[in-house]
C-alpha positions, -999 to +999 in steps of 0.1 A: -559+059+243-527+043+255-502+026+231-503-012+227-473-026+248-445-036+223-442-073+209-405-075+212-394-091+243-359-073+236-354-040+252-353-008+227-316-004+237-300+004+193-309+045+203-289+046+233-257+060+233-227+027+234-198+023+254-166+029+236-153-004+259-183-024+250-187-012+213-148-026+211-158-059+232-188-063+205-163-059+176-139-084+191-166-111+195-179-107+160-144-110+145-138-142+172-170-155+159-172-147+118-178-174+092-153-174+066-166-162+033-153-177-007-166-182-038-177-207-058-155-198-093-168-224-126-136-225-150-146-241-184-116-255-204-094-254-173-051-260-187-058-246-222-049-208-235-087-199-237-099-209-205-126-191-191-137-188-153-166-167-137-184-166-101-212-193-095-217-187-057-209-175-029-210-185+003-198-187+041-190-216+062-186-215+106-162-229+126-175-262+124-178-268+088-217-258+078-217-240+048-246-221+033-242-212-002-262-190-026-260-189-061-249-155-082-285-156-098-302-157-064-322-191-074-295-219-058-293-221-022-276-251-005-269-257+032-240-285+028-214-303+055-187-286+041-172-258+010-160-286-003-192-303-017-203-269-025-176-269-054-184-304-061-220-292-066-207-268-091-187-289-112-215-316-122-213-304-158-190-321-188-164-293-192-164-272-163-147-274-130-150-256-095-127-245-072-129-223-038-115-192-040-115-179+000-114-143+014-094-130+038-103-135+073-118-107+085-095-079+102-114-052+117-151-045+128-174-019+135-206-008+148-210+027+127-222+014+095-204+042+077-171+035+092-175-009+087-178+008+047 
């Protein structure tokens, strides 16, 4: 009995062997294209000697200003306008502040996972 034609509409290409030129085009796009990724740090008794900070959230915002978010304990997730409300979000408590604290852009890419580690 034949096999049942495949569902995906997208050609099984991933097992193919790359072009070095077009794995390095690929690369370039993604590092044109990625969101920029920060964290969403709570500080509690922010100015005094004992003040204490941790990670809330993290999260990623495009070129246009969307920002996802997703909270360290996996049950917060907020699609926002911008970081900034997401750190507004986070500071809604008596005591404790918010700020962004923002990761490098990115530098370099890959399409081996083992070498992207």
């Amino acid at each position: 009995m034949p096999a049942a034609p495949s569902q995906n509409s997208f050609p099984n290409t991933l097992a193919q062997a790359a072009d070095p030129a077009f794995d390095r085009e690929l690369c370039g796009l993604v590092l044109d294209t990625a969101p920029r990724l920060f964290a969403v740090v709570q500080v509690c008794d922010e100015g005094r000697a004992d003040a204490g900070g941790w990670v809330a959230a993290w999260g990623f915002a495009d070129a246009a200003g969307s920002t996802h978010v997703i909270g360290v304990d996996g049950r917060t997730r907020l699609t926002l306008p911008s970081p900034e409300r997401a750190a507004h979000h986070f500071s809604r408590r008596p005591g404790i502040t918010a700020r962004l604290v923002w990761l490098s852009p990115p530098t370099a890419a890959a399409t081996d996972r083992a070498e992207a580690a």
